[in-house]
N, C-alpha and C positions, 0 to 999 in steps of 0.2 A: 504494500500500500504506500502510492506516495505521499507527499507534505500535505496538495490540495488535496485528497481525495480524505487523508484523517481531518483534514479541519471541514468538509464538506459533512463525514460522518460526523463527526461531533454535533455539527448544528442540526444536520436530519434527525438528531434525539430529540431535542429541543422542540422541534419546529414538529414531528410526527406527534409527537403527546398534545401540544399546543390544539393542533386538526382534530387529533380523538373529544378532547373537551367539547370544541366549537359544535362536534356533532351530534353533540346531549344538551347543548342549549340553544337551539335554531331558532327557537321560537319567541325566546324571552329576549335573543337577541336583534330577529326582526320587529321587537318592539322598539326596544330602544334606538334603534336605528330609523324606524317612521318617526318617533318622537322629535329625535336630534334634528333630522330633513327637516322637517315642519319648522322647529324653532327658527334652525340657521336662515333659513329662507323669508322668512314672516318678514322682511324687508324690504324684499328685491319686490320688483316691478310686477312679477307673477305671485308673490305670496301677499299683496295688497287686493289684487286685482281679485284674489280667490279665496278672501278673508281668513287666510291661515293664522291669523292668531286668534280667532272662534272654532280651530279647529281640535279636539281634544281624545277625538277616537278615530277608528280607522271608519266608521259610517260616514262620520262629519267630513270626511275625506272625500269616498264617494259621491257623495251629495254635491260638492263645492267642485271637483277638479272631474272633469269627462277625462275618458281616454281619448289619444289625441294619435295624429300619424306625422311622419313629418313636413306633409305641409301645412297640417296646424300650426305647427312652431314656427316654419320659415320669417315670417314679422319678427319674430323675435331672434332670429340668428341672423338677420340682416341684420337690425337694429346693434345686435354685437359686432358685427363684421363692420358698423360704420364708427367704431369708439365706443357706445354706449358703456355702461357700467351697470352692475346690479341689476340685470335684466330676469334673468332663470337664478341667480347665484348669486351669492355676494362676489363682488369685484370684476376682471375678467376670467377667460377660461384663460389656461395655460396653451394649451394647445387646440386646434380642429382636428378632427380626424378626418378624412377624407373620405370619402367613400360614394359606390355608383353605385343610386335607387333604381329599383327596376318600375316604378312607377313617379316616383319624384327626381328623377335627372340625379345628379350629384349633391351629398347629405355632406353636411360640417356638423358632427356631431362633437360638440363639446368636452372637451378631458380641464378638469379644474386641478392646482395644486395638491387638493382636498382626495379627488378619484385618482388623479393618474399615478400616485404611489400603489395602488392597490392594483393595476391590472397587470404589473411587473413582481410586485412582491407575492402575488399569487404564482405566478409562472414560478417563482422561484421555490416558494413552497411546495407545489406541485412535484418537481426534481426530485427537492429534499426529504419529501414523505415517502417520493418513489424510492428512494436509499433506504429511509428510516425501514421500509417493507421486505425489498428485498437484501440489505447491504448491499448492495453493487454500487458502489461511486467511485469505481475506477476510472468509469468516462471522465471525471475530472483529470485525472490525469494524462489525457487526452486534449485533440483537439476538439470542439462544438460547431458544425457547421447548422448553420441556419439560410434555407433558403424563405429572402424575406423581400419585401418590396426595398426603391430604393429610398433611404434615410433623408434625401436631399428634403429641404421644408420650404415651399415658398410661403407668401403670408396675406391673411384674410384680415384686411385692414390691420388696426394691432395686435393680432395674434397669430402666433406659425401653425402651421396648414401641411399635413401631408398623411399619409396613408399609416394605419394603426403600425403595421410592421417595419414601416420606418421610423416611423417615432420612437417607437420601442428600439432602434439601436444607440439612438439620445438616452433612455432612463436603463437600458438594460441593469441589473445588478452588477457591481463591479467584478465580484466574484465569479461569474459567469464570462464577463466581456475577454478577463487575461487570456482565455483560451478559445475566443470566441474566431471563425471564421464565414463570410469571409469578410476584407479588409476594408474597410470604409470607402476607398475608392472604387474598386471593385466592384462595389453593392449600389454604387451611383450610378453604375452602367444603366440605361432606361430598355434599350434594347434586351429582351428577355433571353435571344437566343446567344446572343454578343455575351450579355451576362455568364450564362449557364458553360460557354467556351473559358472565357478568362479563370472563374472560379477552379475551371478543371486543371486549368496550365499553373495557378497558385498552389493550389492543395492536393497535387497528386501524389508527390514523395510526402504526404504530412500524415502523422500519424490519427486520425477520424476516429472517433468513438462514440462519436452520438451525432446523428440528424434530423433535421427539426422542419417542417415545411409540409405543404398540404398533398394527400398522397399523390393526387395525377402528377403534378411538376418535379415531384421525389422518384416518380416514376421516371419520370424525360431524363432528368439530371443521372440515374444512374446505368441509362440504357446509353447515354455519352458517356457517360466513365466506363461503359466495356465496350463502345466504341472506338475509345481512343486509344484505351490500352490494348483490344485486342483480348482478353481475360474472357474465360468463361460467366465466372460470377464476382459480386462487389465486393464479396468476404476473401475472393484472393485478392486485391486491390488494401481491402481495410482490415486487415484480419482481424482486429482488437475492437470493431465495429460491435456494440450491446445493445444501445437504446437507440428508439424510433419514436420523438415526441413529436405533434399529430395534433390538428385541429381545424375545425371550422367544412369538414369531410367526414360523412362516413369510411371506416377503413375496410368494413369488410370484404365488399364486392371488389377491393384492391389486393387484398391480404397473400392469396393465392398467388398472383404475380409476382408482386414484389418480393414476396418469399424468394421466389425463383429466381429471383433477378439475384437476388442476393448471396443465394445461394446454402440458407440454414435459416432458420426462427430464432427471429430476437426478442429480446423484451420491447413491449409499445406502450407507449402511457397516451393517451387521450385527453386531453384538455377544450375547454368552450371559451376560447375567447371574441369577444366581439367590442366594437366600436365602442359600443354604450356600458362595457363594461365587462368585467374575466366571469361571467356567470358558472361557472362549474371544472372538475376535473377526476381523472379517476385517480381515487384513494387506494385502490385492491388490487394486484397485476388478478386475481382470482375471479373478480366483478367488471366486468366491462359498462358496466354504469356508472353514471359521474356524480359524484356528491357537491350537493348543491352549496356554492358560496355564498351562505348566509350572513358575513361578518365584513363585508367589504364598501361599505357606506352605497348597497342596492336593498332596497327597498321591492319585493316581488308581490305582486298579484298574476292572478292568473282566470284566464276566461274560457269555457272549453271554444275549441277550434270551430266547430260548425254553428256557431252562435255569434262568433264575431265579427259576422258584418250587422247584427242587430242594432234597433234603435236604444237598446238599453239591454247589453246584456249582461250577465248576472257577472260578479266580481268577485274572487274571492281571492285571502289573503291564505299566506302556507299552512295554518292550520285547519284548514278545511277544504285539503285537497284530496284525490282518492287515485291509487293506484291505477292504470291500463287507461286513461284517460288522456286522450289528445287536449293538451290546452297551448293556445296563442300567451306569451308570455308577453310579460307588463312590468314596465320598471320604472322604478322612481329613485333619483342617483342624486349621490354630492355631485356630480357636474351639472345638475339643472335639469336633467328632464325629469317630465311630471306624468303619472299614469302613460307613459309612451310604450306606444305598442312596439316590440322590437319584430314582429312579423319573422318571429321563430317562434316553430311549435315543439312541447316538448312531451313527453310523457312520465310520471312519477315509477319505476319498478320498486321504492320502497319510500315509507314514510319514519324508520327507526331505523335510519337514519333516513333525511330527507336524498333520493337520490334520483337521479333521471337520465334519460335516452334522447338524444336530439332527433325529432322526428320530420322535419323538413320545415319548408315556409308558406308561410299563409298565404301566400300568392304561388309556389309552387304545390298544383294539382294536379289532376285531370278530372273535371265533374261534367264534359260533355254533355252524358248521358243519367246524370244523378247520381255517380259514384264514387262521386269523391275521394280517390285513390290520391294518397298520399305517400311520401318519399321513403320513407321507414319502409312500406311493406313492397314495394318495387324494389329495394336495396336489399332485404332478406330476403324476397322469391331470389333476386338471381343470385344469391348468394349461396343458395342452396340446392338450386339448379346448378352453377356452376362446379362445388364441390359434389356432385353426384357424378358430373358426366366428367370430371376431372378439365376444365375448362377454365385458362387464364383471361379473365377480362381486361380490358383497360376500361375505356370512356364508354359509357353509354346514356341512353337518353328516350325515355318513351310522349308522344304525342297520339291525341287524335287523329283518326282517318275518320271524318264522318259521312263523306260523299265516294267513295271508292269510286274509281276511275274503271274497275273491272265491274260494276253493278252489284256485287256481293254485299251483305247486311256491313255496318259498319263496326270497328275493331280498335283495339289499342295497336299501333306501328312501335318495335322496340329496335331502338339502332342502337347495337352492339359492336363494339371493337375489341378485337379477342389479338392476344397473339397466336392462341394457339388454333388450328383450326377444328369446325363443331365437327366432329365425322357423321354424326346424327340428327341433322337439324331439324329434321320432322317428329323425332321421340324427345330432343331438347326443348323443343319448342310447347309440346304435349306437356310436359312435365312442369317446363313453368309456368303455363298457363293453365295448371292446377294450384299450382304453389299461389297465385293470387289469386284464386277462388276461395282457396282457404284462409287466405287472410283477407277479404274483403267481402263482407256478404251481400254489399251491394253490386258490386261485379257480380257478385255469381247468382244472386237474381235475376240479372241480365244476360249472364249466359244460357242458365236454364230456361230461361223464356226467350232466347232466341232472338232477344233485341240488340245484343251483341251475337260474332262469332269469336272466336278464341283468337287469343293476341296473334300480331305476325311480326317475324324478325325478319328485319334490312343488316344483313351481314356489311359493317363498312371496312374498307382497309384501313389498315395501321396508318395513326397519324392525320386520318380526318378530321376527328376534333380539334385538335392542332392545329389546322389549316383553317380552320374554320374561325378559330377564335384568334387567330392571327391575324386573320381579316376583318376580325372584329377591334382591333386593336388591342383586345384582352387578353396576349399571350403573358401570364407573369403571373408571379408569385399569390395573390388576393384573388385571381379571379376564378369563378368555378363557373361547370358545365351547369346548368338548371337539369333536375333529373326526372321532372317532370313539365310540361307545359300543356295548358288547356285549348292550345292555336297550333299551327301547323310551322309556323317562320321558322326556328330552328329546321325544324323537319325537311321542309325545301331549300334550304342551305345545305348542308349535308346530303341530300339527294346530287344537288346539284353540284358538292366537290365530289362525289363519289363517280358522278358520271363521266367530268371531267379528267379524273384520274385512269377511268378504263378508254379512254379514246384516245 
C-alpha cells in the first residue's frame, strides 16, 4: 500500500461511518434542511414574493410555491445573468452550469458557494465509502482519468458559465486532482475526437487505475486505446486498471461490452450527479441501487410520473414515498431552485434505507399508443435479451412507427448497434419482445389485442450513433443518446446514416 492510498484509507473510515449515520437519519435530516432553505431564502426576491416567512410546515410550502420547469424560472436567471442580486439566493450564484434543454434550449442552472461544495464532496465521499467497503484504494496510487467536458468557463454577465464537468475540474478535491488525468490543456481541447487522440498520446505509458466518464464515450475512448496500440484488451494496456466510476447512464445494457473491451470485470460504482445537484450514489458494490443524498443542502419531493403533467398533482415529501413507484423528482436546493422539476424519474427499491434506480426522463417515453414505456424497462428487456443470446450492445434507441410504410399494424422500431453480430435475429427479437411485455402491461395489452405487432429491430452498423451525434454537434463527454422518443426524428436520422453508409 502506498502513502496516498493509506491516507485515502484512513479517511474512507471516517467518511464510511459518517454515510452509515446519515442513512438512519434521512428524515429528521430532510427537515432540517427544508427549514434552513426557507429561512436562508425568506429575503431574496422569490422568498418575499412567496411569503416564506409564513411558511412553517412542508403544507404551507405547497400551498405558497407551485412546481415550476425551467422556463418558469428563466425571468429570474436572466435577471441574475444581468447583475441582479438576491434573486433565488442570497447574493450571486458562484457558478452557471450549462446545460442543453431538450425543451427549453440551453439551462444556466445555478451552483451557489452554499451547493457547489456538496456536488464535489459527494463525489469524493462516494470513492471513499467505495474503499471504506471494499479496501481497494490502491487506484490512488495510480493515475485517475476522467473523461469530462472541457473546464474552459466563459461568463453569464457576473458569473462563470460552463458545463457541470468542467466546473468540476475548478473544485475537484485536491486529493483527487494530484493524480488526476487528463491535463488541463488537454481537457480544453473542444473537439471531442481531437480530444479522445491527445488524451491517448498523454496517458498511454501512464500507469491508469481508475476511469471515470459516461459509458458510451468510455466505450469510444477505449476501442482507440486498442486501436492505437494494437492490444487485444484495455487490461493489457492498464493492467492495474480496478474501478469504473459511472454516471448520468445506465451501465447495464453497456456492461457486456465493455467487459470485453476490457478484457476481465472490475469493480463499478455508480453515482447521480446532475446540474441541480449530486442526488444519489451507490453505497454497496452488493446493491446496484443508489442511496439517496439526503444531507446535501437538497430539499426532495416527489410526484408519481404519470400525474405530472397534472393541474395539481399530488406532492409528497420522503416520508411518504412507497417502493416500485415511478416518481418525477422535485428539488429544492441552496442554489435557488424552488419545487423545480428536474425531469428525472426515479424509482425507491428500499425505504430502510432510502434508496433508488434512475428510471429515465419525463420527456423520454414512448406513449404513442397509451403505453407509456419508459427507459428502465427498454434498458433491462435488452439487457436480458442480450445476456441470453450472448450479444455485445453499444448504442441503441427505440421510436414509434405509427404509419408503416409496409401497411402492417403499427410497432415499436428498436435501433440497435451490436458489435457482435445477432446470429438469430428473429428468436432475438421474439425474446425481447416478451421481455417488454413482461415488464409493461400496457404494451402487452396492446399486443394481445392486436393494436400493436411485436417490436422490430433496424440492425445499425458500428459507429452510427456517432455519426449521428457528431452531426449533431453533441459528440463529447455530457451528451447522451435519448433511449426513448415519442416522434420518429432521431429514427430518420439514423435510417438515413445507415443508408448512406451501405451505398
Amino acid at each position: 500500500m502506498g502513502i496516498k492510498s493509506f491516507v485515502a484509507s484512513t479517511a474512507a473510515s471516517f467518511t464510511g461511518k459518517i454515510i452509515q449515520r446519515n442513512r438512519q437519519n434521512a428524515i429528521l435530516d430532510q427537515t432540517q434542511i427544508f427549514l434552513n432553505l426557507i429561512k436562508t431564502a425568506s429575503d431574496t426576491v422569490f422568498g418575499k414574493k412567496h411569503q416564506f416567512n409564513e411558511i412553517k410546515k412542508y403544507s404551507d410550502f405547497i400551498n405558497r410555491v407551485p412546481v415550476v420547469d425551467y422556463e418558469s424560472m428563466r425571468t429570474s436567471i436572466e435577471r441574475i445573468k444581468g447583475g441582479e442580486q438576491n434573486i433565488l439566493w442570497p447574493g450571486r450564484p458562484k457558478y452557471f452550469a450549462k446545460t442543453s434543454g431538450t425543451t427549453s434550449g440551453t439551462k444556466y442552472i445555478p451552483m451557489t458557494k452554499e451547493s457547489t461544495p456538496h456536488h464535489f464532496s459527494t463525489a469524493r465521499d462516494a470513492a471513499l465509502n467505495y474503499i471504506y467497503q471494499t479496501g481497494n484504494g490502491n487506484f490512488f496510487d495510480g493515475k485517475m482519468l476522467y473523461l469530462s467536458g472541457s473546464p474552459h468557463l466563459d461568463r453569464s454577465g457576473p458569473v462563470p458559465t460552463g458545463r457541470l464537468s468542467g466546473i468540476a475540474n475548478h473544485e475537484i478535491p485536491s486529493m483527487f486532482r494530484l493524480n488526476q488525468l487528463p491535463p488541463y490543456k488537454i481537457n480544453c481541447i473542444d473537439d471531442w475526437e481531437s480530444k479522445i487522440d491527445a488524451i491517448i498520446g498523454y496517458s498511454i505509458h501512464q500507469d491508469i487505475r481508475m476511469i471515470s466518464g459516461i459509458p458510451s464515450w468510455i466505450k469510444m475512448y477505449i476501442e482507440r486505446v486498442l486501436d492505437f496500440t494494437g492490444k487485444s484488451h484495455f487490461i493489457d494496456v492498464y493492467p492495474n486498471l480496478s474501478l469504473y466510476i459511472y454516471g448520468g447512464v445506465n451501465y447495464e445494457p453497456y456492461r457486456r461490452t465493455i467487459e470485453s473491451l476490457i478484457g476481465k470485470s472490475i469493480d463499478t460504482l455508480e453515482t447521480f450527479p446532475a446540474s441541480e445537484g449530486f442526488f444519489a450514489f451507490q453505497d454497496d458494490q452488493f446493491d446496484t441501487s443508489l442511496l439517496l443524498n439526503t444531507k446535501a443542502g437538497i430539499f426532495y419531493e416527489f410526484i408519481r410520473s404519470d400525474e405530472i403533467n397534472s393541474e395539481n398533482p399530488n406532492r409528497l415529501n420522503l416520508s411518504k414515498v412507497a417502493t416500485g413507484v415511478p416518481y418525477a423528482l422535485i428539488v429544492s436546493t441552496n442554489a435557488g431552485l424552488w419545487a423545480y422539476n428536474t425531469g428525472d424519474v426515479i424509482e425507491f427499491t428500499s425505504i430502510k434505507p432510502y434508496k433508488i434506480k434512475f428510471a429515465g426522463r419525463t420527456s423520454h417515453y414512448i406513449s404513442a399508443f397509451g403505453e407509456h414505456v419508459i427507459a428502465s424497462e427498454v434498458e433491462s428487456a435488452l439487457t436480458e435479451a442480450a445476456a441470453k443470446f450472448n450479444i455485445e450492445v453499444g448504442e441503441f434507441t427505440v421510436a414509434p412507427q405509427v404509419n408503416p410504410p409496409e401497411g402492417s399494424l403499427p410497432y415499436h422500431e428498436w435501433f440497435i448497434e451490436s458489435r457482435t453480430q445477432i446470429p438469430d435475429l428473429k428468436s432475438f427479437t421474439t425474446y425481447l419482445d416478451q421481455c417488454m411485455v413482461q415488464k409493461n402491461i400496457y404494451y402487452k395489452d396492446l399486443i394481445e389485442g392486436s393494436i400493436l405487432r411485436p417490436l422490430v429491430i433496424n440492425t445499425l452498423p458500428v459507429n452510427t450513433f456517432n455519426k449521428m451525434m457528431k452531426e449533431r454537434g453533441k459528440l463529447g463527454a455530457q451528451n447522451k443518446v435519448p433511449r426513448l422518443t415519442n416522434d420518429r426524428q432521431i429514427a430518420e436520422e439514423l435510417i438515413r446514416i445507415k443508408n448512406e453508409s451501405t451505398q
